[in-house]
C-alpha positions in Angstrom: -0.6 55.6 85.4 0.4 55.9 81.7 -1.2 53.6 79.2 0.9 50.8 77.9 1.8 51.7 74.4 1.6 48.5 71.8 4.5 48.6 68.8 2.8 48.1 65.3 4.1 45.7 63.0 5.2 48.7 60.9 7.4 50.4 63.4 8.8 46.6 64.1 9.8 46.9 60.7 11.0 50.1 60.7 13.4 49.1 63.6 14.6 45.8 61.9 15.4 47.6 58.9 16.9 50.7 60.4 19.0 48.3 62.5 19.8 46.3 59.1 21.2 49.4 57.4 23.0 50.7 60.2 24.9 47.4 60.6 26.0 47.1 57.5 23.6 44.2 56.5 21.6 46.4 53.4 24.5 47.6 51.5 24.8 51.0 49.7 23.3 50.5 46.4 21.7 47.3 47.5 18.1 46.7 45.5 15.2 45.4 48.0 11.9 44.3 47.1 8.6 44.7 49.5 8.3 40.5 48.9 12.0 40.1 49.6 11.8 42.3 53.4 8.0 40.5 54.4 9.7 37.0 53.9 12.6 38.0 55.8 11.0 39.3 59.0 7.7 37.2 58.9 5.4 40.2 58.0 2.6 40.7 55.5 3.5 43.4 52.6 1.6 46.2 54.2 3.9 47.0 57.3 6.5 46.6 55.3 4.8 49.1 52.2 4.7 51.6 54.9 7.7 51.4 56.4 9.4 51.7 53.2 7.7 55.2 52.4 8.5 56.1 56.1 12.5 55.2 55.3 12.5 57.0 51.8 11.4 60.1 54.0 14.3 59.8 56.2 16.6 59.4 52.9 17.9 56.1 54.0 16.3 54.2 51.1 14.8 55.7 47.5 12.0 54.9 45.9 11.6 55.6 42.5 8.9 56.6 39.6 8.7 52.2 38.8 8.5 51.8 42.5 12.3 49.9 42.1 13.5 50.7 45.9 17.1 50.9 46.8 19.7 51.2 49.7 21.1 54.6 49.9 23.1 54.1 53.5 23.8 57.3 54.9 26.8 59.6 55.2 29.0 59.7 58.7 29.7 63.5 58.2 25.7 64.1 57.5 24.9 61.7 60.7 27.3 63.9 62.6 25.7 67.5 61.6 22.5 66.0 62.8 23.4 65.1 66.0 24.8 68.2 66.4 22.0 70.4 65.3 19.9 68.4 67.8 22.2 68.8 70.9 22.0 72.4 70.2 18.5 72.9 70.0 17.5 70.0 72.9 20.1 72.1 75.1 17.8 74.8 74.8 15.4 72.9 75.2 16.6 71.6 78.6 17.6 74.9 79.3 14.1 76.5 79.0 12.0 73.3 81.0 13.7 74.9 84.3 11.2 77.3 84.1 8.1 75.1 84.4 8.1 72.7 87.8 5.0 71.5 86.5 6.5 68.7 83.9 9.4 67.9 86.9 6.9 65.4 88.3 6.3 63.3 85.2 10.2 63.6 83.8 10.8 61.9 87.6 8.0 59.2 87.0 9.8 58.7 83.4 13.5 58.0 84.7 12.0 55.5 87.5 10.2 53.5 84.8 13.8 53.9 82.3 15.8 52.4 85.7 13.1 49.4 86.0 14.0 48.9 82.5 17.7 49.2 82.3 17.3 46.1 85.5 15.3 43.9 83.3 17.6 45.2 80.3 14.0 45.4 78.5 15.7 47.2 75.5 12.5 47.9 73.5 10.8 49.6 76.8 14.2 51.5 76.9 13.1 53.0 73.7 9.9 54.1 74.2 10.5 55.8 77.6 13.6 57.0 76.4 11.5 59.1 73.3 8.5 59.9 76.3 12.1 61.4 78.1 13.1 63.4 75.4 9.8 64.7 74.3 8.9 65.8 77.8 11.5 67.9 78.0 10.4 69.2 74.6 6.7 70.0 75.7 8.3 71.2 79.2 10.3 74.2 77.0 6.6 75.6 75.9 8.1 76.2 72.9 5.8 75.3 69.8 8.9 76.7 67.4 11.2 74.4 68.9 9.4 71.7 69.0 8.2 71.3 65.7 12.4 71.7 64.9 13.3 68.9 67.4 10.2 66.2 66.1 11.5 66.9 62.4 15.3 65.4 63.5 13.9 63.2 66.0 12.6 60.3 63.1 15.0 57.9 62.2 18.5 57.1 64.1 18.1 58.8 67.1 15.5 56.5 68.8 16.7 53.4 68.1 20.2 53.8 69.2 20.1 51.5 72.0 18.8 48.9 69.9 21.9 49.4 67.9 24.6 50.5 70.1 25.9 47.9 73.0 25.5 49.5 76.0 24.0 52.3 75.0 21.2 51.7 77.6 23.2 51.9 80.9 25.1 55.0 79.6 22.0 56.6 78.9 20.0 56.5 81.6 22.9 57.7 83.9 23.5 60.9 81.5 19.1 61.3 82.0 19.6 61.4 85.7 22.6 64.5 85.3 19.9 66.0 83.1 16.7 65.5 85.4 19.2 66.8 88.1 20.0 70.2 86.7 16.9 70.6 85.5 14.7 70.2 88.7 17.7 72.3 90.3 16.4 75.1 88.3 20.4 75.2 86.8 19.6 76.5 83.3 23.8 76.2 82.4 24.2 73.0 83.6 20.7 71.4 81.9 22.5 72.6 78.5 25.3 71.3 79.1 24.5 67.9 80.0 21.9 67.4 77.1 25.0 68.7 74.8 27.3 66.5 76.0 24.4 63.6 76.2 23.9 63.9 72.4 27.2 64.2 71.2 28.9 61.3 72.9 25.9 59.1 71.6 26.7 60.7 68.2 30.6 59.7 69.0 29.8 55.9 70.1 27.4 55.6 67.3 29.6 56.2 64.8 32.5 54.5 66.1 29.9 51.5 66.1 29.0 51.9 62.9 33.3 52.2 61.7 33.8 48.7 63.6 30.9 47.3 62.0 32.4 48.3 58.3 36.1 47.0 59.4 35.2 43.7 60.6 
């Protein structure tokens, strides 16, 4: 059995703000103090210290030489390159865990657990077994290069989106199961081509999400 894995108040934070800044709620521009974030989400400073330095890393906030943070958004056209660097490099990814049965086992265990969650619509369990997913098929590629490309674009956006897409979840898990699928099939083609197509149309719904949000 895998060990339950606890959420520290830091990556709490991290996923309120994230959420916050995808939605439209921290403007572009916007200045935000470490008091100002704590109050809002019932936190002490220091989760919300360190997820401040984690965000300025991902270029969705700056901080700068007086420690004076603000809101830098993020671009639509940038959003979309990333997702489509990833679904070219997790295709290959997918593509080469065909060749080791050994990982098919736990990717099996991992979609079970994802369905059990999807039932209870337990989003923040969706989340985590949704990264384990992902980063199984990473370490079932043996690829060290590849991986250490993937874990560099996989901070950020691309964890949280069914926190901040609506029915994100239940489209998700079904595109896992094409993916397990072909991969336990051995079918190198199709395993690329679902994780492709898995990663772009979350790309697609997130940013039409994000379009809505600015309209209304």
């Amino acid at each position: 059995m895998e060990k339950i894995k606890r959420i520290s108040a830091k990556e709490q934070v991290l996923e309120a703000m994230r959420k916050a800044i995808f939605d439209g709620r921290f403007k572009e521009n916007e200045e935000i103090t470490q008091a100002e974030v704590a109050d809002m989400l019932g936190v002490s400073r220091m989760p919300v210290r360190e997820a401040f330095q984690v965000l300025d890393r991902e270029g969705l906030i700056h901080i700068d030489n007086n420690r004076r943070v603000t809101v830098n958004g993020f671009s639509l056209h940038d959003t979309y390159d990333h997702y489509q660097i990833r679904s070219l490099l997790e295709g290959l990814a997918a593509q080469k865990a065909c060749d080791h049965p050994k990982y098919f086992d736990k990717l099996q265990e991992l979609y079970k657990q994802s369905l059990q969650a999807v039932e209870n619509e337990d989003t923040a369990l969706y989340v985590q077994l949704n990264d384990d997913f992902h980063h199984t098929i990473w370490q079932a590629a043996e690829s060290n290069p590849l991986i250490s490309q993937l874990s560099n674009l996989w901070d950020g956006l691309q964890p949280q989106l069914p926190q901040l897409v609506p029915k994100q979840m239940e489209r998700s898990v079904k595109e896992h199961e094409m993916i397990l699928q072909a991969i336990i099939n051995q079918d190198k083609e199709k395993s690329k081509q679902h994780m492709e197509n898995h990663i772009m149309r979350s790309a697609d719904h997130f940013i039409k999400h994000f379009e809505n949000n600015l309209i209304n």
